[in-house]
KESE-221514 format. One record per residue (C-alpha): residue number from 0; residue in three letters; x, y, z. Coordinates in steps of 0.2 Angstrom, whole numbers. Layout:
N
NUM  ALA  X  Y  Z;
...
This chain:
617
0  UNK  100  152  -96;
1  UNK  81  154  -96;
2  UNK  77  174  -98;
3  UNK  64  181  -82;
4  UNK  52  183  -93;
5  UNK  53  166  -102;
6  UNK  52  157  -85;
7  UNK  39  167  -79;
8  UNK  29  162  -97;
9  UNK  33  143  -93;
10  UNK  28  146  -76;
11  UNK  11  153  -82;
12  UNK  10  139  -95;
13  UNK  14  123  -83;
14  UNK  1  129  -71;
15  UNK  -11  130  -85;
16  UNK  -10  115  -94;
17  UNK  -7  103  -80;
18  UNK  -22  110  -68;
19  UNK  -32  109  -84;
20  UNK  -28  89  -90;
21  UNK  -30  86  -69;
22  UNK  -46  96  -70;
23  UNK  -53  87  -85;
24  UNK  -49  70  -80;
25  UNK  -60  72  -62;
26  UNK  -73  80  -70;
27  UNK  -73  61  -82;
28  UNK  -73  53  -65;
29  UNK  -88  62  -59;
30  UNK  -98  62  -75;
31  UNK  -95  42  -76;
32  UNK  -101  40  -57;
33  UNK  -116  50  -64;
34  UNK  -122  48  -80;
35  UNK  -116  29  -83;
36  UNK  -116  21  -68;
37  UNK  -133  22  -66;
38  UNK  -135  12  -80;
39  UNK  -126  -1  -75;
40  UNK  -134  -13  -59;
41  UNK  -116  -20  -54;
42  UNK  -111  -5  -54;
43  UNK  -125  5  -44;
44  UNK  -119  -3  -28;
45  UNK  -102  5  -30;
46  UNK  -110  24  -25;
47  UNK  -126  16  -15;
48  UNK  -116  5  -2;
49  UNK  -100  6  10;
50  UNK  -97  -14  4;
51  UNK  -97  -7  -12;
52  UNK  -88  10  -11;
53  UNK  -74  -1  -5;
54  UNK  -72  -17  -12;
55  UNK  -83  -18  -29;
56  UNK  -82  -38  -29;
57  UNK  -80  -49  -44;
58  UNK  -83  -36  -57;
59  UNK  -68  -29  -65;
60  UNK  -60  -39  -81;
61  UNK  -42  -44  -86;
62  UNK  -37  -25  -94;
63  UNK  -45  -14  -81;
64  UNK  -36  -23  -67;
65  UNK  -21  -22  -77;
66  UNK  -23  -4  -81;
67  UNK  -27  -1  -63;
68  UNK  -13  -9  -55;
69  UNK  -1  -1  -67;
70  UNK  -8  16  -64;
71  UNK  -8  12  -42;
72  UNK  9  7  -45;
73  UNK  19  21  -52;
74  UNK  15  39  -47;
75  UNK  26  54  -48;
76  UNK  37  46  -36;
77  UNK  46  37  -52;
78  UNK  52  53  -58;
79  UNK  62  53  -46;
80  UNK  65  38  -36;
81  UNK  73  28  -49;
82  UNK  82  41  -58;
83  UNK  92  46  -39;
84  UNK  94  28  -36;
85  UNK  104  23  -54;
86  UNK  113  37  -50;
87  UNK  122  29  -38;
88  UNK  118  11  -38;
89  UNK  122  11  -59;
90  UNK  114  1  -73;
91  UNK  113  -15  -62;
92  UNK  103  -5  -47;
93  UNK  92  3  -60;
94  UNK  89  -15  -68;
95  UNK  83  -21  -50;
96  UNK  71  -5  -45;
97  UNK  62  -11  -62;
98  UNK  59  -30  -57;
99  UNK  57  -25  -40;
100  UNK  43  -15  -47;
101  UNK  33  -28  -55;
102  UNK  35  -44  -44;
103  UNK  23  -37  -30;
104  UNK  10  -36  -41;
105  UNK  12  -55  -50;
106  UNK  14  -61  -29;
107  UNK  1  -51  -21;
108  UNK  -10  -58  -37;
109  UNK  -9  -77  -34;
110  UNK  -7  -77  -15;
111  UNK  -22  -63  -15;
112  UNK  -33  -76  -25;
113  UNK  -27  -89  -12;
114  UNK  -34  -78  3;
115  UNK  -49  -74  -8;
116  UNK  -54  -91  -12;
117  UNK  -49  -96  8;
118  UNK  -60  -79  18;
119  UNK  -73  -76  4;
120  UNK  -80  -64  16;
121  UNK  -66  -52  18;
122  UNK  -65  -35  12;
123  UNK  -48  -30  15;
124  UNK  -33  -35  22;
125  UNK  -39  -29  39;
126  UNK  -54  -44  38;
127  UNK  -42  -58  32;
128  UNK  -28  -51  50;
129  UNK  -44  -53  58;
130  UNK  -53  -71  52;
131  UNK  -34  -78  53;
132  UNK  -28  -70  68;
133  UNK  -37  -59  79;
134  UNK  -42  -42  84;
135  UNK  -25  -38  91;
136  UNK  -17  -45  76;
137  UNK  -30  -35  65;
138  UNK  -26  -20  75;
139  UNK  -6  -19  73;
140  UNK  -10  -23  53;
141  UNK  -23  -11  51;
142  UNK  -10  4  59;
143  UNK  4  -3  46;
144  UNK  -4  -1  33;
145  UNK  -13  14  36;
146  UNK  5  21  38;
147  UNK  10  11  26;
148  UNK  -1  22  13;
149  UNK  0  37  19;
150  UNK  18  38  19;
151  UNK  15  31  -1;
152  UNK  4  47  -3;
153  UNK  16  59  6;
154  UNK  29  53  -8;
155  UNK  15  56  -21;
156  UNK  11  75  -13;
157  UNK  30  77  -10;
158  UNK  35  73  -26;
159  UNK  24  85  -39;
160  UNK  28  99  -26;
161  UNK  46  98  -27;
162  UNK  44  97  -45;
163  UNK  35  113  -46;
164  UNK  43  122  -33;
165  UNK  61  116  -41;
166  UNK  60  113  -59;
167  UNK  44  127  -63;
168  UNK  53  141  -51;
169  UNK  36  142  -41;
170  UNK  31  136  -25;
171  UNK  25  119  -20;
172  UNK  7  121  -10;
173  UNK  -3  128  -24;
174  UNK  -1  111  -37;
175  UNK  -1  99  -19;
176  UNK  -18  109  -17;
177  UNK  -26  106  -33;
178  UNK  -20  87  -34;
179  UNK  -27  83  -15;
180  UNK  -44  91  -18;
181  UNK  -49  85  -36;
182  UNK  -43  67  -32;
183  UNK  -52  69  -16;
184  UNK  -66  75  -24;
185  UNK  -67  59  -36;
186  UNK  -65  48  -23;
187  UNK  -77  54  -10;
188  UNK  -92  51  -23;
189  UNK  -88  37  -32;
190  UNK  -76  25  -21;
191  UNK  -66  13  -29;
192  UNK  -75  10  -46;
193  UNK  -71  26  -50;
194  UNK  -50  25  -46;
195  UNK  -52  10  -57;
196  UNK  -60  17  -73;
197  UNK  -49  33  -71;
198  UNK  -35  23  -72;
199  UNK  -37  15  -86;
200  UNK  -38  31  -97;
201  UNK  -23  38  -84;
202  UNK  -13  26  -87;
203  UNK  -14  25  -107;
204  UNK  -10  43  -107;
205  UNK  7  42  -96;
206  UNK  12  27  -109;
207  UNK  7  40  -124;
208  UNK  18  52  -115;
209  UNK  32  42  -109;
210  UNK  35  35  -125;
211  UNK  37  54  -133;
212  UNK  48  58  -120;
213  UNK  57  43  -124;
214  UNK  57  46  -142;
215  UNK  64  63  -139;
216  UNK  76  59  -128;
217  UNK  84  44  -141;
218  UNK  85  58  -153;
219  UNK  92  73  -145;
220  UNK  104  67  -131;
221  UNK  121  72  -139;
222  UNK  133  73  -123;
223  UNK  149  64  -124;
224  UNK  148  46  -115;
225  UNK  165  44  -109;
226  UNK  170  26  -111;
227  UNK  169  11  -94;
228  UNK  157  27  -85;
229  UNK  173  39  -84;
230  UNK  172  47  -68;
231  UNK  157  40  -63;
232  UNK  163  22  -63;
233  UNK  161  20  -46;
234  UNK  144  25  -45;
235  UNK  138  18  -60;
236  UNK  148  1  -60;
237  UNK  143  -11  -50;
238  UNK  145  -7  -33;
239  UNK  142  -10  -16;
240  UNK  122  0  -16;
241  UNK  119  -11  -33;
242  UNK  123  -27  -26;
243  UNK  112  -24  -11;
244  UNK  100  -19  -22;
245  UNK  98  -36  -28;
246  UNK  89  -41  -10;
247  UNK  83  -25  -5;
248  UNK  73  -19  -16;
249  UNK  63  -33  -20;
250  UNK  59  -37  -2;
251  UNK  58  -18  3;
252  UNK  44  -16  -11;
253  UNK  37  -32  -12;
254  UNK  32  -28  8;
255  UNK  28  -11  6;
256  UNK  15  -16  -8;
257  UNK  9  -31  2;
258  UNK  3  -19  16;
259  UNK  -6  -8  2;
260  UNK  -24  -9  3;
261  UNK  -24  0  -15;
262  UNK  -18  -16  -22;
263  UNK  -30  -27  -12;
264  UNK  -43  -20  -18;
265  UNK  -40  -24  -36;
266  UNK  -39  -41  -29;
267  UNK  -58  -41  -23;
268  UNK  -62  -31  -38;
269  UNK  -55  -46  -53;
270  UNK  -69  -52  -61;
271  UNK  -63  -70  -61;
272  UNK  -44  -78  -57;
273  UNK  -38  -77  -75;
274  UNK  -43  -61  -74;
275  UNK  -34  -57  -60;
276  UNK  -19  -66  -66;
277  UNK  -17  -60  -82;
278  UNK  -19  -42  -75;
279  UNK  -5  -45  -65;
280  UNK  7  -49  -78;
281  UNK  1  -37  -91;
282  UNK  3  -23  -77;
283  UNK  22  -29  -72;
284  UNK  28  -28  -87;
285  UNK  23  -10  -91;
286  UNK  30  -6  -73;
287  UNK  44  -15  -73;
288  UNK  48  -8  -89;
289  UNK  43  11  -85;
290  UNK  52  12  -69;
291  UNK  69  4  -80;
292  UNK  65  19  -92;
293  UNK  66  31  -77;
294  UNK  82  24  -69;
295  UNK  91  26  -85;
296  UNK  88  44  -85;
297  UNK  98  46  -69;
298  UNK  110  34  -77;
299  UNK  114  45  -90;
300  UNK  114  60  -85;
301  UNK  126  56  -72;
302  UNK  139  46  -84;
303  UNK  137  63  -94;
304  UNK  142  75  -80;
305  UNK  128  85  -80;
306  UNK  123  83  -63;
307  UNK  136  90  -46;
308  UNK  134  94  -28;
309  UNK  121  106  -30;
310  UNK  109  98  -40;
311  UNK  91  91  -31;
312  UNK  92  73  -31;
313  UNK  71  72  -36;
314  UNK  76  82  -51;
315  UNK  86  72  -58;
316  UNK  77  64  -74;
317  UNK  75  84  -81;
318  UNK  94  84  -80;
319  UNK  94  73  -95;
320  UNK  85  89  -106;
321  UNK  99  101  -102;
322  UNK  115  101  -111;
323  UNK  134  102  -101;
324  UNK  134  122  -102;
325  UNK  117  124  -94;
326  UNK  116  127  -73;
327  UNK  118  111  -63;
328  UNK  100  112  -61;
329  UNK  86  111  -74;
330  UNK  71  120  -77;
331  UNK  58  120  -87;
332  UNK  60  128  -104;
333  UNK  53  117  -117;
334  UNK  38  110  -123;
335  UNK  47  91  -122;
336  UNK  48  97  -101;
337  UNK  33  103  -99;
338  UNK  26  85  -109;
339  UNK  35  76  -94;
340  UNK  28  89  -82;
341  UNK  11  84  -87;
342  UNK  16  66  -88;
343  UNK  22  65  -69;
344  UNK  3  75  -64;
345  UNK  -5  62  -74;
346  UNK  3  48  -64;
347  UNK  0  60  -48;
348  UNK  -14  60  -49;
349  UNK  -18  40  -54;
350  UNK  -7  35  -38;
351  UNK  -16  48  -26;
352  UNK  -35  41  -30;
353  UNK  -28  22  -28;
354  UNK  -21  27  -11;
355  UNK  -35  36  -7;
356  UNK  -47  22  -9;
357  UNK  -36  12  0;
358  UNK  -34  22  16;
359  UNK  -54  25  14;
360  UNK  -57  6  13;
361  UNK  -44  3  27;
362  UNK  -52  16  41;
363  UNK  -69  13  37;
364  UNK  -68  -8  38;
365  UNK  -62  -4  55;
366  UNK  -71  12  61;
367  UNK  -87  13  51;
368  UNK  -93  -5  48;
369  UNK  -111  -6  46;
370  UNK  -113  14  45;
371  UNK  -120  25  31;
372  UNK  -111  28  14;
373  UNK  -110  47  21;
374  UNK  -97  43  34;
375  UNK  -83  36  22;
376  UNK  -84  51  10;
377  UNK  -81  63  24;
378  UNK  -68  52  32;
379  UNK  -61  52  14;
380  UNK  -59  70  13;
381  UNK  -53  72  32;
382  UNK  -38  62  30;
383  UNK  -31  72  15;
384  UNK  -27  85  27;
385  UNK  -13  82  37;
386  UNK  -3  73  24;
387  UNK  -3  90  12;
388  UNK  4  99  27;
389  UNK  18  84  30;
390  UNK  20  87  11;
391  UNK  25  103  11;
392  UNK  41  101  20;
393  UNK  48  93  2;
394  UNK  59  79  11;
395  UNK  69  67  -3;
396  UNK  58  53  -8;
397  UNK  70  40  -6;
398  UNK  73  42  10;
399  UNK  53  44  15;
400  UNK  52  25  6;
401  UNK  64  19  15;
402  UNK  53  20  33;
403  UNK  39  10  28;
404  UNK  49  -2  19;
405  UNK  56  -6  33;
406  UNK  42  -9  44;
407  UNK  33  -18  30;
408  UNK  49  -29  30;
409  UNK  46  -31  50;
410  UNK  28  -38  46;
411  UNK  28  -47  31;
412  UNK  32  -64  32;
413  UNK  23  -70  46;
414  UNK  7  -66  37;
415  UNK  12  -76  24;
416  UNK  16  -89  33;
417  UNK  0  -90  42;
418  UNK  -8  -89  23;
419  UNK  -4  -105  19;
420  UNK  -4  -114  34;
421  UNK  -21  -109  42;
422  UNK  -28  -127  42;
423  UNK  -33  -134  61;
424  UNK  -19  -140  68;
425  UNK  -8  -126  62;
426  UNK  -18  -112  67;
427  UNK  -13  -117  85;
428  UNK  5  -114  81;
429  UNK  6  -100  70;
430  UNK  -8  -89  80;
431  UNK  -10  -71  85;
432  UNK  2  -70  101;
433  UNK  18  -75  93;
434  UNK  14  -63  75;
435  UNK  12  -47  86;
436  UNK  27  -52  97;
437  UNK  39  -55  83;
438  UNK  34  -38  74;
439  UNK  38  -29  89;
440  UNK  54  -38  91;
441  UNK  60  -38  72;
442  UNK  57  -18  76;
443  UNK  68  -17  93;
444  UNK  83  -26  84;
445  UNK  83  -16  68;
446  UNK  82  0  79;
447  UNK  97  -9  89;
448  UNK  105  -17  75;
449  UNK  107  2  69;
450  UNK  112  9  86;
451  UNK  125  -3  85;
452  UNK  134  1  70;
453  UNK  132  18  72;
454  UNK  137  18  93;
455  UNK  149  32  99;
456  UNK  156  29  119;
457  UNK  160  45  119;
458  UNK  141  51  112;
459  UNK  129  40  120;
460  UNK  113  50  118;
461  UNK  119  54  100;
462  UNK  122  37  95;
463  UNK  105  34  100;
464  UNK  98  46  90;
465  UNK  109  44  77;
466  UNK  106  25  75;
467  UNK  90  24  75;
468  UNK  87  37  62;
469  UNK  99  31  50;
470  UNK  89  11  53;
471  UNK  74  20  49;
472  UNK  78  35  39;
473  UNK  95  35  31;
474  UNK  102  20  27;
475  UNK  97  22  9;
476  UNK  93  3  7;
477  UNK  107  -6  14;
478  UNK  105  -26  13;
479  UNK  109  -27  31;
480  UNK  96  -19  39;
481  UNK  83  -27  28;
482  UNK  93  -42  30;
483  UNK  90  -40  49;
484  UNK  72  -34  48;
485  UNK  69  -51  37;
486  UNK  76  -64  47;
487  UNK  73  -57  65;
488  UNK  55  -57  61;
489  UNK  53  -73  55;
490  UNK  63  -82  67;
491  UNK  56  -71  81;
492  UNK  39  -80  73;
493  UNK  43  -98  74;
494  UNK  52  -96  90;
495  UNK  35  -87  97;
496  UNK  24  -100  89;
497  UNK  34  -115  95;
498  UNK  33  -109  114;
499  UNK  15  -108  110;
500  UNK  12  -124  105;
501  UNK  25  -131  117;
502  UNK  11  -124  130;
503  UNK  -3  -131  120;
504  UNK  4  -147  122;
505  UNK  9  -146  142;
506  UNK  -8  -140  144;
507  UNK  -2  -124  150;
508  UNK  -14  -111  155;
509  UNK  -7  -94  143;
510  UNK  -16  -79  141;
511  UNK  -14  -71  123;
512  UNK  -13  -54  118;
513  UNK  -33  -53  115;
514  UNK  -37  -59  133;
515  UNK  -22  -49  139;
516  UNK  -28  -33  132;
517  UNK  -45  -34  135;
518  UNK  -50  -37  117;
519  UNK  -68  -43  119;
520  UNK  -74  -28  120;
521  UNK  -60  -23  105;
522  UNK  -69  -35  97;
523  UNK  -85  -31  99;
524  UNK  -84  -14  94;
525  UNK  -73  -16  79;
526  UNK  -70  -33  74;
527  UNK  -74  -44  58;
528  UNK  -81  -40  41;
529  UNK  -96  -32  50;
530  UNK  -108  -24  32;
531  UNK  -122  -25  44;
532  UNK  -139  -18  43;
533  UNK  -136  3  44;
534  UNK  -146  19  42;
535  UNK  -162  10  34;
536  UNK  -171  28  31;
537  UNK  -159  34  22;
538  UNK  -155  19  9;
539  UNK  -138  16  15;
540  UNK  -140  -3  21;
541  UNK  -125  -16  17;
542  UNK  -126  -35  24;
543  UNK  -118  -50  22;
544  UNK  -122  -68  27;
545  UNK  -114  -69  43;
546  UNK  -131  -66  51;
547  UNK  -124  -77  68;
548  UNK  -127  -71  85;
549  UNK  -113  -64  94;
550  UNK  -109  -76  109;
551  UNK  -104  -74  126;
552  UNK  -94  -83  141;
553  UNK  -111  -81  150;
554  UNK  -123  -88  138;
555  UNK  -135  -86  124;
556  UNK  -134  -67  118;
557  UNK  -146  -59  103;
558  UNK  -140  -46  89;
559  UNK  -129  -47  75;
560  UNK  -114  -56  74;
561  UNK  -99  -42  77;
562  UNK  -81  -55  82;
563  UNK  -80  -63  96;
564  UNK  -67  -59  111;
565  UNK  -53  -72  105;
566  UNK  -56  -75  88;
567  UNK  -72  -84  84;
568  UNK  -77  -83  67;
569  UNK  -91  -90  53;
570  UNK  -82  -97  37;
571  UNK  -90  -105  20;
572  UNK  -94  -125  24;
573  UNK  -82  -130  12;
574  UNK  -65  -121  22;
575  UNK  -67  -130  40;
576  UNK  -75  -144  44;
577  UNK  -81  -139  63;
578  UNK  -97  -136  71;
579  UNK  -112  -132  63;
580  UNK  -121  -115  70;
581  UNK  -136  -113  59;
582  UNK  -156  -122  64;
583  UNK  -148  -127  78;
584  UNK  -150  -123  99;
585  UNK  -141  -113  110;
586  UNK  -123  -125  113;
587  UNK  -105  -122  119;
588  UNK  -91  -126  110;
589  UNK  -71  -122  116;
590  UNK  -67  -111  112;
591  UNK  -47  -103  117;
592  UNK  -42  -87  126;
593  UNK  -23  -89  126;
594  UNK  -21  -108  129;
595  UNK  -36  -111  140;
596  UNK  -51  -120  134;
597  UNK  -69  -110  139;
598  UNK  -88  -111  135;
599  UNK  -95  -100  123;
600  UNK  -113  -101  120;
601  UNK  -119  -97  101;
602  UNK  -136  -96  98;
603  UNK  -147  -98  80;
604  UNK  -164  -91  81;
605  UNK  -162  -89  61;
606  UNK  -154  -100  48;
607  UNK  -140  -94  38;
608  UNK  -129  -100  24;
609  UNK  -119  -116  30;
610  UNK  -107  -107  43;
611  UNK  -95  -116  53;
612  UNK  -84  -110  68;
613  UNK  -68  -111  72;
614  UNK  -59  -105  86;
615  UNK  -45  -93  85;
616  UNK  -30  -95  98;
């Protein structure tokens, strides 16, 4: 047992050293945006524009994606994740978390590269929604992954708090504190560049440290392994949660991170595709492999029976420092714990900024399009807020997860689907109407899928409540409810797309969701890839090439291109072979609202890169 006094020492010392690596590494992070950036032209646009805050295009070479995608993708979260997981799914369910890890990052490489090469213009995953679908479309996708990555950041925020509160002996708003406003900090000046060079020296440390505490683990772990698991063979064999695992988690994560705008960004940000590629892989297998490390530790510990009924499922991993006399939960007490303390702050720390810069990119693309720099780093600090105070309730991180996989798992695949077939004659099948109808109804049958199974005659309203909390909340990653979320979604799609083009074909007169819900006006107001002319007098100004006129069922209309009601967007000559808007007079072209052909009237007082339109249905 640790004496009063030594706790309150270790207290005093886990405070003080982690603050003080957190504190030094944003004070690297603000004197780089300073003193070195300024020196560097590609750089300067990173602090001087919103384009730039956000996205820093075509800049960013092989290691520094790979640093920066290793670093977004673990956080503190794999302290405890993993561990809690193997510790009930066994070797083969700690094997999966790992791969399941480091496949998102290889796909959303290669299919991101596709999307870049396809919507050149596009910014985030919001712009590409928008070009391929719609406003509506843009609309649902935006809220998912805004949710998406808040959820990822209450983990974060959730995770080093629990750790202090539990395995320091203090409370958990003071670190959740510190964390939130020095990563906030960072980010508010210097945007994206700065997550990823911060990374990279983030993300060599945690390696540094995790293979000490590796080291030191392979040398002093000396509790008796009973043979075939001993008691814990049927948690540790391969069991029914292990076996799931071989689906779920790789579809559950592979979504999630689809819908992270984090990892989009180190997308715009690759220098070149090999760049990109090569990043991808070099950063899977350091995940992969760290997240394997992790799992083992709830592995062993639990084979070892140093864990029961009373010991915090996110503390896992620190179990594996104690020996079989100690109490069922460990605290911090030596300078190998304190190492792995510092080591989950370190990856804190790196996950927070990458999420930050994501939710930043995300709400400013949408809301601020076109407005000064100033804007973003305010709404940057602003949305920290009511995710620390959402933290503090320390819930178990698995189960947080679990939510926005599940959503992610109710919109992933028709988004990829739409990826690869957005030629002309498919974009009338597979269009904005029938996606946002088959996520809301993938989310109806999950919630009634899980109402189902849990439904009680003799407890109606319970059952209600009961069901769809545990389809959302509880389920722990059973196979069929992804199963559920998978398949519903994209059958739910092609049914939707067919009847869509069933009515293209009768020539029937449908209205889709854009014309439905009004969305001209949506679109106008926050539509398309939109870096615009802004605040001239104050040096913020961003612009693109799409300098089209926005059109109008009435007629010619003046000013900046914004988006059009249903869908009408400018893409590079060589992706679609339509009609040519630039040196040219005021014309219509058909254009569709739901299934109806109409006018719309594009004028080109100015000539522009070759642009070409195409209508969205």
């Amino acid at each position: 047992m640790v004496e009063a006094t030594d706790m309150v020492a270790w207290t005093a010392l886990s405070y003080a050293i982690t603050i003080a690596v957190l504190v030094l590494f944003a004070i690297y992070a603000l004197v780089y945006s300073t003193v070195f950036v300024p020196k560097n032209a590609t750089s300067v646009e990173a602090l001087a524009t919103l384009k730039g805050f956000i996205a820093i295009r075509n800049t960013q070479g092989m290691w520094r994606i790979a640093w920066s995608m290793f670093a977004g993708s673990l956080g503190a979260w794999t302290i405890t994740a993993p561990a809690d997981f193997a510790s009930f799914a066994g070797w083969l369910g700690g094997l999966m978390y790992g791969l399941a890890c480091g496949i998102p990052l290889v796909f959303i490489a290669f299919y991101g590269q596709m999307i870049k090469d396809k919507y050149p213009h596009a910014c985030s995953v919001g712009d590409f929604i928008d070009q391929r679908f719609g406003p509506s479309a843009r609309l649902l996708v935006v809220l998912v992954c805004l949710f998406n990555m808040c959820i990822f950041m209450l983990a974060e925020l959730t995770t080093i708090g629990s750790l202090f509160a539990d395995f320091v002996g203090s409370v958990n708003y003071p670190i959740i504190a510190v964390v939130a406003v020095l990563t906030t900090g960072y980010c508010a000046y210097g945007g994206i560049l700065v997550s990823i060079v911060t990374d990279q020296v983030q993300s060599i440390l945690a390696i540094l440290l995790l293979s000490i505490a590796v080291i030191y683990v392979a040398v002093t772990f000396k509790e008796e392994l009973e043979p075939g698991f001993g008691a814990a063979a049927p948690q540790l064999n391969p069991n029914e949660s292990s076996y799931a695992s071989i689906f779920t988690l790789p579809i559950s994560l592979l979504c999630s991170s689809f819908f992270n705008e984090g990892m989009w960004q180190r997308v715009w940000a690759a220098e070149s595709p090999k760049a990109l590629y090569g990043g991808s892989m070099i950063a899977a297998v350091l995940v992969s492999s760290a997240v394997v490390l992790y799992a083992l530790s709830g592995f062993f510990v639990t084979w070892a029976g140093l864990t029961d009924e009373n010991t915090n499922p996110n503390l896992l991993l620190f179990q594996v420092f104690k020996s079989s006399g100690e109490s069922s939960s460990a605290t911090v007490s030596s300078w190998i714990q304190l190492l792995v303390l510092v080591l989950a702050a370190v990856m804190n720390q790196s996950a927070v900024d990458s999420l930050i810069s994501g939710i930043t990119g995300t709400l400013s693309t949408y809301f601020l399009p076109g407005r000064p720099i100033k804007y973003a780093r305010i709404l940057t600090a602003f949305i920290m807020i009511p995710i620390v105070i959402a933290a503090l309730g320390n819930a178990r991180v698995l189960a947080i997860f679990l939510t926005t996989n599940m959503l992610a798992t109710c919109t992933f695949v028709p988004v990829v689907i739409a990826g690869f077939f957005d030629d002309a004659k498919w974009r009338a099948v597979f269009s904005e109407t029938p996606y946002v109808l088959s996520v809301f109804t993938a989310v109806i049958v999950v919630t009634a899928y899980g109402i189902g199974n849990k439904w009680d005659p003799e407890d109606p309203a319970g059952s209600i409540r009961y069901g769809a909390s545990y389809s959302w909340y509880e389920n722990l990653y059973e196979w069929d409810y992804f199963l559920c979320a998978l398949l519903t979604s994209t059958f739910s799609f092609l049914i939707y797309a067919l009847i869509t083009h069933a009515a293209n074909v009768l020539g029937l007169n449908l209205v889709g969701l854009s014309g439905l819900l009004g969305c001209a006006s949506c679109a106008e107001r926050f539509g398309g890839p939109r870096f615009v002319d802004s605040d001239s007098s104050s040096g913020d100004t961003d612009s693109t090439d799409l300098s089209l006129q926005k059109p109008s069922k009435d007629g010619p209309a003046s000013g900046p291109m914004e988006n059009v009601a249903s869908g009408m967007f400018a893409w590079p000559e060589q992706q679609l072979g339509m009609v040519p808007v630039y040196e040219m007079q005021p014309m219509a072209v058909p254009v569709f609202y739901g299934t109806a052909p109409q006018q719309v009237y594009f004028p080109a007082p100015q000539p522009v890169s070759a642009q070409y339109v195409y209508p969205a249905y």
